[in-house]
VEXDREN-2710 file (C-alpha; in Angstrom, 1 decimal):
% VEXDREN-2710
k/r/px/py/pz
1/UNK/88.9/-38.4/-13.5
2/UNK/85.7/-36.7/-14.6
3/UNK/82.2/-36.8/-13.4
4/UNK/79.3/-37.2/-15.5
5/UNK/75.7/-36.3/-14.4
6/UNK/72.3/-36.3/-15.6
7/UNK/70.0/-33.6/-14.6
8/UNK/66.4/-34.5/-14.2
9/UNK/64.4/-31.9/-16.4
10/UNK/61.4/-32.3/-14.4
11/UNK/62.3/-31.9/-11.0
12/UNK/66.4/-30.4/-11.6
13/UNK/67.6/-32.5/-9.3
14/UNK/71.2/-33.3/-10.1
15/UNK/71.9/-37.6/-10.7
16/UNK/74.6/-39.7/-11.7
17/UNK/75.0/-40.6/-15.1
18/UNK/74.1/-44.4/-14.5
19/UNK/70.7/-43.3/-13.1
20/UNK/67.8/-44.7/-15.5
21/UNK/64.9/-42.4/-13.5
22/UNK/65.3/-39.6/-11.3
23/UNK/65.1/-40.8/-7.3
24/UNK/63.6/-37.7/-6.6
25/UNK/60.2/-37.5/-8.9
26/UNK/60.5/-40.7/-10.4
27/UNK/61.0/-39.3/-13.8
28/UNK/62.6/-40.7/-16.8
29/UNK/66.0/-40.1/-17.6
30/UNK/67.0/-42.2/-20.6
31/UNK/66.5/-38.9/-22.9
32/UNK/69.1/-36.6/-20.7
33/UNK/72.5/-36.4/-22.3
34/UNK/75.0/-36.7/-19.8
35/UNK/77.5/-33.8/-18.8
36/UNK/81.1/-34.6/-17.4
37/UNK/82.8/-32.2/-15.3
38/UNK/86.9/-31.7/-14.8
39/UNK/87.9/-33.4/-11.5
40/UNK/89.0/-30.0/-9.9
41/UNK/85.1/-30.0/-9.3
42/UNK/83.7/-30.5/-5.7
43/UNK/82.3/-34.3/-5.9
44/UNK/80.2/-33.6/-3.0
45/UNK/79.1/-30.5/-4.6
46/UNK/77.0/-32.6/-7.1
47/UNK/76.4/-35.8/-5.2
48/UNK/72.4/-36.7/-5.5
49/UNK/70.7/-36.8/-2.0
50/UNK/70.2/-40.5/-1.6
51/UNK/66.4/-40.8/-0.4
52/UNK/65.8/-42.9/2.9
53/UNK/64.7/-46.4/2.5
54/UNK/60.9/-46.3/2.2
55/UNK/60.5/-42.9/2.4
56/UNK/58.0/-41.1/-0.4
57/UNK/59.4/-38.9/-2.7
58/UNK/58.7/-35.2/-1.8
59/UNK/56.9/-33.3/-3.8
60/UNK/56.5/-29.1/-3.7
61/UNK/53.5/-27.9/-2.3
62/UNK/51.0/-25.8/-4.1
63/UNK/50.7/-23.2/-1.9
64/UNK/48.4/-21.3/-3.8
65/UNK/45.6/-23.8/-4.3
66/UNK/45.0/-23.4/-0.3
67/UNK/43.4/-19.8/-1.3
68/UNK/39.9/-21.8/-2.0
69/UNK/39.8/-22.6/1.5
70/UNK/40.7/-19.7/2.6
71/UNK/37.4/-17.8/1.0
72/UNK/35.5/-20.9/2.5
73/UNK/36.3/-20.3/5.5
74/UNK/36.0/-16.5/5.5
75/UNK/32.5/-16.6/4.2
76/UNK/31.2/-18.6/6.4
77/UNK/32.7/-16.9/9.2
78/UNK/31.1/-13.7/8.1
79/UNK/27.8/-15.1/7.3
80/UNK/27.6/-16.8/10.9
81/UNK/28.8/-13.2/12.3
82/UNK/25.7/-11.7/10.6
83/UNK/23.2/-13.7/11.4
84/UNK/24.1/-14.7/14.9
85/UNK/23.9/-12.0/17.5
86/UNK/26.8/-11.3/19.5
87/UNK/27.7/-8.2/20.6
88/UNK/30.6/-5.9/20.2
89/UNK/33.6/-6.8/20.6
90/UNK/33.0/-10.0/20.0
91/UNK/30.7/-9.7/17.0
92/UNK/32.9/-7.5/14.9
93/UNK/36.1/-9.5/15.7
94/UNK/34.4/-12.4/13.8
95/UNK/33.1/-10.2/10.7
96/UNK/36.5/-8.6/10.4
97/UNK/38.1/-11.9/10.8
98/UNK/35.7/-13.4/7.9
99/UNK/36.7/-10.6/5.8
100/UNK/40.4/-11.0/6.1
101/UNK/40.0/-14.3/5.5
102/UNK/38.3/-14.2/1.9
103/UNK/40.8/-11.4/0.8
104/UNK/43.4/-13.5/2.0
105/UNK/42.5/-16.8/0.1
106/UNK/41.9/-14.5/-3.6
107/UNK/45.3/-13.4/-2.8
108/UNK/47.0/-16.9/-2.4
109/UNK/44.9/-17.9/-6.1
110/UNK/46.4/-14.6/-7.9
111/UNK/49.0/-17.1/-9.5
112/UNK/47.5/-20.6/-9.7
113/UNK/44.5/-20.5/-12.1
114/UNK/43.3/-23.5/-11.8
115/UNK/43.0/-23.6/-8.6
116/UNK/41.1/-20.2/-9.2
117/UNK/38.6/-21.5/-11.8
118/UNK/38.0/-24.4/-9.5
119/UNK/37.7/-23.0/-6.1
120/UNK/37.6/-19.0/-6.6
121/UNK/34.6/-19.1/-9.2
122/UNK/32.3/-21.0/-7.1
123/UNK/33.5/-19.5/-4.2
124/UNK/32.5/-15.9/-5.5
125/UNK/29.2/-17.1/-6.9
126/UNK/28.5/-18.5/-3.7
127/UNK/29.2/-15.3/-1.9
128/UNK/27.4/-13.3/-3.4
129/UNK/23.9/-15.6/-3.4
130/UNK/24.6/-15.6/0.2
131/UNK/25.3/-12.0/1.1
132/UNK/22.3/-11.1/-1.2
133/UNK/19.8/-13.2/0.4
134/UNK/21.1/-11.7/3.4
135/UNK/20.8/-8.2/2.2
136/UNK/17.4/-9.3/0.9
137/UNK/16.0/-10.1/3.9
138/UNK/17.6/-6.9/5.6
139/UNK/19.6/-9.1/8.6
140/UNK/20.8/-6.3/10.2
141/UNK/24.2/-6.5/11.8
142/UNK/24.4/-4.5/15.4
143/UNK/27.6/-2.1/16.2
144/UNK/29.1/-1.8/12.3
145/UNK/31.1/1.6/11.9
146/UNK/28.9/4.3/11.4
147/UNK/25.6/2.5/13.4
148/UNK/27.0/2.4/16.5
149/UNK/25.8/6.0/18.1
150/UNK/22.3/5.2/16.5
151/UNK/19.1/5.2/19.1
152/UNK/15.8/5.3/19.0
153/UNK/14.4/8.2/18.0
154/UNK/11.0/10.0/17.6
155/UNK/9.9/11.3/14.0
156/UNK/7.5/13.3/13.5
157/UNK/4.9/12.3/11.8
158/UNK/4.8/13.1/8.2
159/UNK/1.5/15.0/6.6
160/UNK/-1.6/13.0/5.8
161/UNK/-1.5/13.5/2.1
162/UNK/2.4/11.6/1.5
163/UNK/1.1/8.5/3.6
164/UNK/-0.1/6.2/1.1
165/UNK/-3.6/5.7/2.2
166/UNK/-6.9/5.1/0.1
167/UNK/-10.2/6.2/0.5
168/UNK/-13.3/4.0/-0.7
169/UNK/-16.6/5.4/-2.1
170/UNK/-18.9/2.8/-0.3
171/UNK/-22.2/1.9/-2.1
172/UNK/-23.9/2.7/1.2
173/UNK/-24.3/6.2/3.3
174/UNK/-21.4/6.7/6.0
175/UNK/-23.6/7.1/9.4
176/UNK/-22.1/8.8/12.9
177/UNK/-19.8/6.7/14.5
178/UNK/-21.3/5.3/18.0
179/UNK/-19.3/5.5/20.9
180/UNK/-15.8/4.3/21.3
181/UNK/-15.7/0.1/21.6
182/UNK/-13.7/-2.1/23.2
183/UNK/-9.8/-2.6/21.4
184/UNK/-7.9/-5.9/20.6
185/UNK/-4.6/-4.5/22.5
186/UNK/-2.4/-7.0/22.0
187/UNK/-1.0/-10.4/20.6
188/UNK/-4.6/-12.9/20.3
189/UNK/-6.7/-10.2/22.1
190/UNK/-5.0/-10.6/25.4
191/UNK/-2.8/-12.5/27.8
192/UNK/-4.7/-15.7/27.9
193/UNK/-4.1/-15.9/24.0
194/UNK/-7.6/-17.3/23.1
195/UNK/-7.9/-15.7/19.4
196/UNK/-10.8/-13.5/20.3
197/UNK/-11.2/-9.8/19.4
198/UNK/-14.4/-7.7/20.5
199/UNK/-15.9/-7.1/16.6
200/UNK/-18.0/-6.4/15.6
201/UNK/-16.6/-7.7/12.1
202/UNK/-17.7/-5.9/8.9
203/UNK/-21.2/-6.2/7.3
204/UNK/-22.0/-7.0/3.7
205/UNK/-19.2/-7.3/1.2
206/UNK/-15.8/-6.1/2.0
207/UNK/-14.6/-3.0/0.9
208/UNK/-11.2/-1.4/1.3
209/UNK/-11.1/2.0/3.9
210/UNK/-7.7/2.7/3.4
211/UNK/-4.1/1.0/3.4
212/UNK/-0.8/2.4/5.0
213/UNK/2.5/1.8/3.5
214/UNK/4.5/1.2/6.1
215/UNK/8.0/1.0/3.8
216/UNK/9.1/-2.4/4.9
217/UNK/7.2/-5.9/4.6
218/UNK/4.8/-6.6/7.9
219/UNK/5.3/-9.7/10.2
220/UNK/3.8/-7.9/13.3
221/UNK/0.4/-8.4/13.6
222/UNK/-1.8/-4.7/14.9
223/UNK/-2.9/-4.0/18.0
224/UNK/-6.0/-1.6/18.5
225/UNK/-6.6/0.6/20.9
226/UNK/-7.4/4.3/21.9
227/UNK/-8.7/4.9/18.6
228/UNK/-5.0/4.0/17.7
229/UNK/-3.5/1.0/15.3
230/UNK/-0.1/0.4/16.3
231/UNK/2.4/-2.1/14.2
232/UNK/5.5/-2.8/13.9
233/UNK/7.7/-3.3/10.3
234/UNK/10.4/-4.6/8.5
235/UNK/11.5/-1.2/8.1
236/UNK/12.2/-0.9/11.8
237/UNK/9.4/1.7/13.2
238/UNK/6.5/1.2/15.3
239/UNK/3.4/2.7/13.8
240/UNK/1.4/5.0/15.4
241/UNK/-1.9/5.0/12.6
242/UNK/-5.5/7.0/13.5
243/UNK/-8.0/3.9/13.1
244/UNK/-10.4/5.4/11.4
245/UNK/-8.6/7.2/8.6
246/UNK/-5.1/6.0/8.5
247/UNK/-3.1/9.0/9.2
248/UNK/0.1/8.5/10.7
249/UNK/-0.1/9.7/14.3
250/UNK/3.6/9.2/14.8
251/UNK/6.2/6.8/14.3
252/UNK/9.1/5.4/16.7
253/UNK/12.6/4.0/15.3
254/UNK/13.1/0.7/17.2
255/UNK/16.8/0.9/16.6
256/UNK/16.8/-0.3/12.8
257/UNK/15.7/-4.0/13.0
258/UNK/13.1/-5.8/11.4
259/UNK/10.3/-5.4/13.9
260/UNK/8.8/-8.9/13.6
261/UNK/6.8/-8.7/17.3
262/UNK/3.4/-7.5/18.0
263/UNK/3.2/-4.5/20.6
264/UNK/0.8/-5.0/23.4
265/UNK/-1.0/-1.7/25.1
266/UNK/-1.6/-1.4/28.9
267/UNK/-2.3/1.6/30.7
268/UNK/-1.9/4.0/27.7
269/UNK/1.9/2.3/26.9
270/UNK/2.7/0.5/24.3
271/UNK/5.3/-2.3/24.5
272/UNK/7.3/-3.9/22.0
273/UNK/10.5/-5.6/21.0
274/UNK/13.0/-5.0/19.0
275/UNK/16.8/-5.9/18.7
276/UNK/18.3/-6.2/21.8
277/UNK/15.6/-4.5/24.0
278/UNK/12.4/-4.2/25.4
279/UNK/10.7/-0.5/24.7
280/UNK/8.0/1.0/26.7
281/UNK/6.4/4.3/24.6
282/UNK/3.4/6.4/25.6
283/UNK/0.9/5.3/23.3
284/UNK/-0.3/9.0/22.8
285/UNK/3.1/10.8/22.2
286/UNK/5.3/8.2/20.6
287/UNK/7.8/9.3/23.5
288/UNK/9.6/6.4/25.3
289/UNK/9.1/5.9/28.6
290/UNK/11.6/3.4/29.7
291/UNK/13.6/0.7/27.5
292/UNK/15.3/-2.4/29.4
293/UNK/18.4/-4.8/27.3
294/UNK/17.1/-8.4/26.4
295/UNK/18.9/-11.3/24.6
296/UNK/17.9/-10.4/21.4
297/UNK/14.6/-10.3/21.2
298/UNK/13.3/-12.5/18.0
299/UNK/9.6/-12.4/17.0
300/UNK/7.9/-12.9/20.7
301/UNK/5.1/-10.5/20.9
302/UNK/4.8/-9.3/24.6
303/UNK/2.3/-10.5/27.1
304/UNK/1.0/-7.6/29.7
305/UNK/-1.6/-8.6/32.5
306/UNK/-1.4/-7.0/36.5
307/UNK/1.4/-4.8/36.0
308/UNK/4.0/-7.0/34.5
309/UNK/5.4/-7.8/30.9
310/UNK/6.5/-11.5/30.0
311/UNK/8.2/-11.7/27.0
312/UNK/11.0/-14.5/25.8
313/UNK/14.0/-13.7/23.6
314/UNK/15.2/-15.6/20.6
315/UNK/18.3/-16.8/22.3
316/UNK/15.8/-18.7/24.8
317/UNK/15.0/-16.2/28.1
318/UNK/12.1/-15.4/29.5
319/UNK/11.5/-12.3/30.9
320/UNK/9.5/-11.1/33.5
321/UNK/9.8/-7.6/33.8
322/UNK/7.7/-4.3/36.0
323/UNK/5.4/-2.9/33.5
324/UNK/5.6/1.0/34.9
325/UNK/9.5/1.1/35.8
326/UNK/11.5/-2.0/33.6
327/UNK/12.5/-3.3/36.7
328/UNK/13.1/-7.3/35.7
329/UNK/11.3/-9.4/38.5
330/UNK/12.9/-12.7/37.0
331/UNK/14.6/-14.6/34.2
332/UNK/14.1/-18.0/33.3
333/UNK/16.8/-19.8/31.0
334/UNK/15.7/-22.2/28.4
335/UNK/17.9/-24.7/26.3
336/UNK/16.4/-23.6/23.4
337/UNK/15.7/-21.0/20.8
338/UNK/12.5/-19.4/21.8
339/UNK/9.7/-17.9/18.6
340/UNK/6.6/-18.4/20.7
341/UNK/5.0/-15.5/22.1
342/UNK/4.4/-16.3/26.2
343/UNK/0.4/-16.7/27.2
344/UNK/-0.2/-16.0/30.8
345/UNK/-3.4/-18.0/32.5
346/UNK/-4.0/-20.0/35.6
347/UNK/-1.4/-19.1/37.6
348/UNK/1.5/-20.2/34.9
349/UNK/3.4/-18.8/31.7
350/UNK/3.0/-21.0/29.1
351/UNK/6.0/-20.9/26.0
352/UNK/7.1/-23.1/23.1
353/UNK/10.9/-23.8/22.2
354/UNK/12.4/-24.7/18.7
355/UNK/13.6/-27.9/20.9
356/UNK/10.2/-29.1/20.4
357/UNK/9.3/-28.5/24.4
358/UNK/6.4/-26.5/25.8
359/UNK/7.3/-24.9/29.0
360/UNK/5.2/-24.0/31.8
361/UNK/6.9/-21.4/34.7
362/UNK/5.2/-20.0/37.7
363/UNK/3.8/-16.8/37.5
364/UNK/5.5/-14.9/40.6
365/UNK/8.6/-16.7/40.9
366/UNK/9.5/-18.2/37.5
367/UNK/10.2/-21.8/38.8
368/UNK/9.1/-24.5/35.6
369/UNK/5.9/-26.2/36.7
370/UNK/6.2/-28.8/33.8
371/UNK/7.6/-29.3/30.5
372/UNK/6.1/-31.5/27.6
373/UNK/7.5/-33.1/24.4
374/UNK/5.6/-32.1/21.1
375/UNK/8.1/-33.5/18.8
376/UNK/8.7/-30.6/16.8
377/UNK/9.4/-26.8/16.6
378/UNK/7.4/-24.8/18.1
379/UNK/6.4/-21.2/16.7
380/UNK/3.3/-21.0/17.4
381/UNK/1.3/-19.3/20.6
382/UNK/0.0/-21.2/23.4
383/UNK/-3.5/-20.8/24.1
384/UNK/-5.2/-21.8/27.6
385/UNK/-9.0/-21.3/27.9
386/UNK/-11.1/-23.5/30.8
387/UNK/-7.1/-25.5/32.2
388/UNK/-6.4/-26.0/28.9
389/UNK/-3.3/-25.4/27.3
390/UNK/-3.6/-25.8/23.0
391/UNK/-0.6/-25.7/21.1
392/UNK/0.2/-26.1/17.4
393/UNK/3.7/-27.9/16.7
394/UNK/5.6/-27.9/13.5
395/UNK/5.7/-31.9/13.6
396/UNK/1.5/-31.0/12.0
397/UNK/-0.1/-31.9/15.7
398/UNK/-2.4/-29.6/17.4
399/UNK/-2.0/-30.3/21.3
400/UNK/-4.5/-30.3/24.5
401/UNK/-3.1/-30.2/27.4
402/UNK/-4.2/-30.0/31.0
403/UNK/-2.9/-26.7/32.3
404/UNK/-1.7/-28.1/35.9
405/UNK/0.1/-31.1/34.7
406/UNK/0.6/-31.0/31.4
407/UNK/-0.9/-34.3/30.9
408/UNK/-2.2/-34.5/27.5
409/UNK/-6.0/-34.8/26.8
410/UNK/-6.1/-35.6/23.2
411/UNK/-4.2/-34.4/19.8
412/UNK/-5.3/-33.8/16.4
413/UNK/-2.8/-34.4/13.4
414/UNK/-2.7/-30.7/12.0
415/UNK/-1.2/-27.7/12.6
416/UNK/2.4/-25.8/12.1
417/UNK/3.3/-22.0/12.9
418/UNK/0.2/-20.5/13.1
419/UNK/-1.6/-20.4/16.7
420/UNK/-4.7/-22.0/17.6
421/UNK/-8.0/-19.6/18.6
422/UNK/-10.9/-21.0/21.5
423/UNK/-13.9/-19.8/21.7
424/UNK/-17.2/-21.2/22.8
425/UNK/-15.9/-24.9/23.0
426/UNK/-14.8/-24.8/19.6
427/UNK/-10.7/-24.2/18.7
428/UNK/-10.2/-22.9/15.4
429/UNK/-6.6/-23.7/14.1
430/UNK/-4.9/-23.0/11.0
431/UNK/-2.9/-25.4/9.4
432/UNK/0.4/-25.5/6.5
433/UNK/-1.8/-27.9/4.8
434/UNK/-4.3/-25.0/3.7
435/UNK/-7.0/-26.0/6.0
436/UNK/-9.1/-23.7/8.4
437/UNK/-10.2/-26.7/11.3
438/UNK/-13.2/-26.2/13.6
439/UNK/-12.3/-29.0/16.9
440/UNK/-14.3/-29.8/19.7
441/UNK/-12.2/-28.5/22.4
442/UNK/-13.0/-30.9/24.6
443/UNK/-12.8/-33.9/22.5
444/UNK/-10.3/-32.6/19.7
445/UNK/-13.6/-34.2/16.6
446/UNK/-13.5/-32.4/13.6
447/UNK/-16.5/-30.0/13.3
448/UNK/-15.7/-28.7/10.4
449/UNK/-13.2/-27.8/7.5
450/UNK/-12.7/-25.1/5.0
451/UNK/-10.0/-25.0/2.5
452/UNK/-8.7/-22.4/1.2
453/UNK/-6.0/-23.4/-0.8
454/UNK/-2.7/-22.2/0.7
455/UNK/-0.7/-22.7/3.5
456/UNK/-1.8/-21.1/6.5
457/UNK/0.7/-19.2/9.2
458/UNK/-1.2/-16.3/10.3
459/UNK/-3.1/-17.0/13.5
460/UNK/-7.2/-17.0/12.9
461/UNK/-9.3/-14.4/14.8
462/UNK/-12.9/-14.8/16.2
463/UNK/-14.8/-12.1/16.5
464/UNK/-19.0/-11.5/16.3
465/UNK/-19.7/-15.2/15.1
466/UNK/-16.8/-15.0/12.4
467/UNK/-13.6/-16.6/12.0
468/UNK/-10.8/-14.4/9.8
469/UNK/-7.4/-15.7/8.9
470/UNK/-5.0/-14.8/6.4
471/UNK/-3.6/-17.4/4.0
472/UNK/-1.7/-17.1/0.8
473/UNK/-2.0/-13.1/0.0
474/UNK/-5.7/-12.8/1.1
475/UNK/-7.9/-12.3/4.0
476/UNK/-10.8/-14.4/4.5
477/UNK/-13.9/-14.4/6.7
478/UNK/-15.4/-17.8/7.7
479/UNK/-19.1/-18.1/9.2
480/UNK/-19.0/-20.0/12.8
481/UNK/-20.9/-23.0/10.5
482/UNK/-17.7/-23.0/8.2
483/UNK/-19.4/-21.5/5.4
484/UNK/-17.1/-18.8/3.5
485/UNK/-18.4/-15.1/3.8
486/UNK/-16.0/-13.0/2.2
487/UNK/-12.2/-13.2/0.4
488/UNK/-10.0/-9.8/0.2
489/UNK/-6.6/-10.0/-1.4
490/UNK/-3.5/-8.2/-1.1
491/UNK/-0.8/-8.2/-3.1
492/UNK/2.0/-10.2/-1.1
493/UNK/1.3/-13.6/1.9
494/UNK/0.0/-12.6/5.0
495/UNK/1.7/-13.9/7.6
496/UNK/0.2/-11.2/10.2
497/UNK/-2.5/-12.2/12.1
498/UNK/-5.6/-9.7/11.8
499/UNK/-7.2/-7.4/14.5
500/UNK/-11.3/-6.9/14.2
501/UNK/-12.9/-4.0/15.8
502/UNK/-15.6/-1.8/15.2
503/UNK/-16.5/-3.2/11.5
504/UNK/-12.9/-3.2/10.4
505/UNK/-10.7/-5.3/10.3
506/UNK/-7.1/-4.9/10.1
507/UNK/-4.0/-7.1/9.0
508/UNK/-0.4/-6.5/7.5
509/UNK/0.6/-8.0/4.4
510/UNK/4.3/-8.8/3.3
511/UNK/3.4/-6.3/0.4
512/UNK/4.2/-3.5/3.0
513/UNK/0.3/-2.5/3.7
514/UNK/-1.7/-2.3/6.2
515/UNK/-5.0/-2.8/5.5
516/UNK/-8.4/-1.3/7.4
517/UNK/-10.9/-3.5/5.6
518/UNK/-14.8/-2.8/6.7
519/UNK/-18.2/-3.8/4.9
520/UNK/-20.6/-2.2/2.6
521/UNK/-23.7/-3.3/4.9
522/UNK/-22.5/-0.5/8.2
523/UNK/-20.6/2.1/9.0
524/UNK/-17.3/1.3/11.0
525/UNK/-17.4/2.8/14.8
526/UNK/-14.7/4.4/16.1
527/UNK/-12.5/1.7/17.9
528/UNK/-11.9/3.2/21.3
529/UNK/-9.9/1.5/25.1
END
């Protein structure tokens, strides 16, 4: 006896000759030719695997086509290791990981092009938007090889004639400076947050007295004082710049991150955040004094007042630490991520979340005192001026609320990141719709408004019956009455928030400049303590 069989060309499996379609793919088999076979032959050798009863026929796996995944997966693994901050080991685990992961899933696609074309392409296109945005913005990741012995630093300071400063002519005669004023030394001219610097602002129409390029775009806003300008920059120094002239006095490496805080000065130190700590540096000598670890600090601007520095972290700490030794008094934990730079008034420490929530702690002991519901991110600065508390929410709604309880007293449909100034009754609040807004503070009524046509997140400034603010890539200076006095522009948005003293004022621009802008009517004094 001989056996016939007919072999399936699509799949190979081996069938009998009677077979129409192959019980194994489903293909056809009325084409295949059948083959006979002498009976010495094994039977069982060529027998067709009978299929179960309701079972699917299998099918092989593409194993390659899963290398599209793969590269998903990896990228977004790395990305969320770069932009999140956890620390060694755990940190570079999960970039490693990411990495082995993409080179991985390109490897599995080497054979199977379509899954390559489909997958791979969009996958690499993807990758490298996202790795250049991130490169762009200069996201720094902590502990790679080769950064990991890196700390701060001192660098001294480089001649006057490389820092890129300018010089105006002036249409009027320079006159002897009068004795050193009063400074702006920190975040909104002081704990309480109110907005107001001591001026006086410039006189006549403004005129650029120089500009320092500080290498890096500015989100830190200057403090003055000592005759000193100190900011922090992208490029990941704190500035040390002689107020009057520009010169670089010195210049303090942070750790290389983007400095996005504002220092504060107290008792001839400057403090500042950066990365993972909190830095205290003699404001004359640039040397550091002490330096204590925080959850990654974020862009909170320190808050100094009797001999203690409150400060939250990005990761959503507060701090309460001992201004002449680090020592940390307290910590309070939040649920949140925390932007907003802490204002310190009436007894309490008032601080916004991303959660929406505005959180008032005790002073001395850090215990919450209240906690209110804004309905939207909050970036922005408390300020509290006569027990009351005025916050700006990204949900467009400017906030009064009683300092004690937290009840609220009115709100006034306008606002975003940039935080509100009182003075004199009157808060002045900047707003993403491009308006400058003049409100009773007792009332919240519109006094006045003045446009000026882009949206607004550096915080306004009142100083000598004026009201500056940067929006878009200009500075402008508003009269009390709302009437426009003067416009300067840079060359890149301002998100910095400008310091006015003696005749000058000064702001950071994304463009990488700081700019000492004074008046053609007087002669800037010599900002001084």
């Amino acid at each position: 006896m001989t056996l016939a069989i007919r072999t399936c060309p699509t799949c190979g499996q081996t069938n009998r000759a009677t077979d129409d379609f192959c019980p194994n793919c489903g293909a056809s088999l009325a084409a295949v030719q059948p083959t006979s076979f002498p009976p010495s032959r094994s039977l069982t050798f060529y027998a067709p695997v009978e299929p179960r009863f309701g079972a699917r026929p299998k099918r092989r796996r593409n194993v390659e086509s899963a290398g599209g995944g793969l590269v998903s997966v990896g990228l977004l693994t790395t990305v969320t290791a770069l932009l999140t901050s956890f620390g060694p080991p755990l940190g570079p685990a999960i970039w490693a990981g990411g990495l082995l992961l993409i080179v991985a899933g390109f490897w599995r696609m080497r054979h199977d092009h379509a899954a390559f074309n489909r997958a791979g392409i969009v996958t690499t296109v993807g990758s490298v938007f996202v790795l250049g945005v991130v490169v762009g913005q200069g996201v720094d990741f902590p502990d790679l090889p080769g950064r990991s012995d890196r700390k701060p630093a001192v660098i001294a300071p480089e001649p006057t004639a490389e820092l890129d400063w300018e010089e105006t002519s002036g249409t009027s005669p320079v006159a002897a400076p009068p004795p050193p004023v009063a400074a702006a030394p920190m975040f909104r001219g002081g704990p309480s947050r109110i907005g107001e610097d001591p001026g006086p602002g410039p006189q006549g129409d403004p005129t650029l007295l120089w500009r320092a390029d500080t290498a890096g775009e500015i989100y830190s806003s200057p403090a003055v004082a000592g005759g000193m300008v100190y900011l922090g920059s992208k490029s990941g120094f704190l500035h040390a710049l002689d107020a009057t002239t520009g010169a670089e006095r010195w210049r303090f490496d942070l750790g290389d991150y983007i400095v996005r805080a504002s220092p504060a000065v107290a008792n001839d130190t400057v403090y500042i955040t950066s990365g993972f700590s909190l830095f205290a540096i003699d404001a004359k000598t640039g040397k550091e004094r002490w330096s204590v670890p925080i959850r990654f600090a974020g862009q909170s601007s320190p808050a100094v007042i009797d001999g203690v520095v409150y400060v939250s972290s990005h990761e959503g700490l507060l701090y309460a630490v001992d201004a002449a030794t680090g020592i940390q008094r307290w910590q309070y934990q939040t649920d949140s991520l925390v932007f907003s730079s802490p204002a310190v008034a009436e007894g309490s420490v008032f601080f916004g979340g991303v959660n929406g929530d505005l959180y008032a702690l005790d002073v001395t002991t850090g215990r919450p005192r209240w906690r209110f519901a804004t309905g939207g991110d909050v970036y922005a600065s408390p300020a509290v001026a006569d027990g009351v508390v005025y916050v700006s929410s990204n949900s467009r709604v400017l906030y009064a609320l009683d300092a004690a309880t937290g009840e609220p007293r009115w709100q006034f449909a306008a606002g975003g990141e940039s935080s509100p100034a009182v003075v004199g009754g009157v808060v002045y609040a900047g707003s993403v719709d491009g308006g400058l807004y003049a409100l009773d503070a007792a009332t919240g009524e519109v006094r006045w408004l003045y446009a000026t046509g882009a949206a607004i997140r550096s915080s306004p400034t009142v100083a000598d019956g004026a009201i500056y603010v940067g929006s878009g890539d200009a500075i402008y200076a508003v009269d009390a009455t709302g009437q426009g006095r003067w416009r300067y522009p840079t060359k890149a948005p301002i998100e910095s928030s400008p310091a006015v003293v003696g005749g000058i004022v000064y702001v950071g621009s994304r463009d990488g400049f700081l700019y000492a802008v004074g008046g053609t009517g007087t002669a800037p004094s010599t900002p001084g303590a």
